[in-house]
VEXDREN-2710 file (C-alpha; in Angstrom, 1 decimal):
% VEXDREN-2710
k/r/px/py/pz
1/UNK/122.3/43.0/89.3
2/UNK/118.5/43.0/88.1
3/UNK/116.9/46.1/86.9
4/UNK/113.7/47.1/85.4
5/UNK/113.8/50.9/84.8
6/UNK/111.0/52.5/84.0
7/UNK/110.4/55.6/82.1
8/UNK/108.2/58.0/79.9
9/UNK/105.3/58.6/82.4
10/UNK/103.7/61.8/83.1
11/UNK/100.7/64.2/82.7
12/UNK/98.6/64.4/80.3
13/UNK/95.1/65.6/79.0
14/UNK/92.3/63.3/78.3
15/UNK/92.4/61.7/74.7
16/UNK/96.3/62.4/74.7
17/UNK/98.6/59.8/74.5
18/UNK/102.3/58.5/76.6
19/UNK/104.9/56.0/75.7
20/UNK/105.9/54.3/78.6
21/UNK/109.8/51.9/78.5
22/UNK/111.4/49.7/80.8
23/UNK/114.5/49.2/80.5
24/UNK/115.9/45.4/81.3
25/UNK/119.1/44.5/82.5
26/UNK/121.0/41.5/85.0
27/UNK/119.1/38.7/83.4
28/UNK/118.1/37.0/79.7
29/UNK/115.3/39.2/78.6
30/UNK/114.6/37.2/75.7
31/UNK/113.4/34.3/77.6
32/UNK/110.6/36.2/80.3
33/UNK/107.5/37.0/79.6
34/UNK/107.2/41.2/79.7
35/UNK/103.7/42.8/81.4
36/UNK/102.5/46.1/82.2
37/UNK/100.7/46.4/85.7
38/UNK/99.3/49.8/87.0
39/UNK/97.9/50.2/90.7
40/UNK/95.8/52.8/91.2
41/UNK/94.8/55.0/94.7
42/UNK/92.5/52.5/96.6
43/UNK/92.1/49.9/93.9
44/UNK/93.8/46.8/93.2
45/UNK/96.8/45.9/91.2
46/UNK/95.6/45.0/87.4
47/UNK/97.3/43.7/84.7
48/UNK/97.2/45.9/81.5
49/UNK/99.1/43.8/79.0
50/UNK/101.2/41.6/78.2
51/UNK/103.2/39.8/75.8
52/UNK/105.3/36.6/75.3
53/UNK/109.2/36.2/74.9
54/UNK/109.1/35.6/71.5
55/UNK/106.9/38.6/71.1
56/UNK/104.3/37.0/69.0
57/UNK/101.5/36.8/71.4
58/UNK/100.0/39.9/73.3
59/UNK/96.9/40.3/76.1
60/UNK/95.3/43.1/77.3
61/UNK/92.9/44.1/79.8
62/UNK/89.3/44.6/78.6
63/UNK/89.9/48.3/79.8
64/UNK/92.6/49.2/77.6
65/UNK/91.9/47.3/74.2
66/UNK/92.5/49.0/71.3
67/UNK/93.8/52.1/72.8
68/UNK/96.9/50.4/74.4
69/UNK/99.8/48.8/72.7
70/UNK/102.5/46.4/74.3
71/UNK/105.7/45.6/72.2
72/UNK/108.9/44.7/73.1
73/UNK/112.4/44.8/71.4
74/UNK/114.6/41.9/72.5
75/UNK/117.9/43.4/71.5
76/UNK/117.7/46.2/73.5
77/UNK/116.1/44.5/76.0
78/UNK/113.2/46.8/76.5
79/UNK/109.2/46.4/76.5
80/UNK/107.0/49.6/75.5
81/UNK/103.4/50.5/76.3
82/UNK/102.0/52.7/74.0
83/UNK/98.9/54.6/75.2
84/UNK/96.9/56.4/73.3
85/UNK/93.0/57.5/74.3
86/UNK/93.8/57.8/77.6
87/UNK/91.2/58.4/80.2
88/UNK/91.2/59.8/83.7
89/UNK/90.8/56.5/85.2
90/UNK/94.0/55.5/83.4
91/UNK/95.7/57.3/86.0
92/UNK/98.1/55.2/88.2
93/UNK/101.8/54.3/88.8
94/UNK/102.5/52.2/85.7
95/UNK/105.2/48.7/86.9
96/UNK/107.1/47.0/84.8
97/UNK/107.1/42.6/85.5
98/UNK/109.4/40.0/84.2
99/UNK/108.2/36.7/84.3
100/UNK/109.6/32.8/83.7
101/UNK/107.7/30.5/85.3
102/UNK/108.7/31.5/89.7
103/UNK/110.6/33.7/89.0
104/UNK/108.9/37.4/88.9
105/UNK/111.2/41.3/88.5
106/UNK/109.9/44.4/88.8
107/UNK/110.6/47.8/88.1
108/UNK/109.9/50.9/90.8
109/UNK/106.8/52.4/88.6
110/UNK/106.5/55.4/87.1
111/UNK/103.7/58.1/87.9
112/UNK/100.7/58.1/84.8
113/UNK/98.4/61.2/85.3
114/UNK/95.2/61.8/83.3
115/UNK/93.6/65.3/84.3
116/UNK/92.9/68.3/82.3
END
């Protein structure tokens, strides 16, 4: 069975920071493509980051460079977002994609909150 698990989001002040982990199982994680989505109240789904199967090549969106970090570790088939900075208008539910070429998995989200 297929499973992306998410995990590790939360509240949290302005200029703190979360880890966010999804957790892969059912199919060969080494061979998708790993991205970070968020969808926020009333806007559209955007793309935050992500990176290859190999690992070695990472995007972000304009709105997170440099405060947010995508990795992934292929042996324990998990990808990471590391957020640091964040913002108010960071806050969203935070989804978890697997992708190789049609075929697309994702997770159930997990709750980010920015407030003070």
């Amino acid at each position: 069975q297929t499973q992306l698990v998410e995990s590790g989001g939360g509240l949290v002040q302005p200029g703190g920071s979360l880890r966010l982990s999804c957790a892969a199982s059912g199919f060969t994680f080494r061979a998708y493509a790993m991205s970070w989505y968020r969808k926020a109240p009333g806007k559209e789904r955007e793309l935050v980051a992500v990176i290859r199967s190999s690992g070695g090549t990472t995007n972000y969106a304009d709105s997170v460079k440099g405060r947010f970090t995508i990795s992934r570790d292929n042996i324990k088939n998990t990808v990471y977002l590391q957020m640091n900075n964040l913002k108010p208008e960071d806050t969203a539910v935070y989804y978890c994609n697997a992708n190789l070429y049609y075929t697309n998995y994702w997770g159930q989200g997990t709750q980010v909150t920015v407030s003070s």
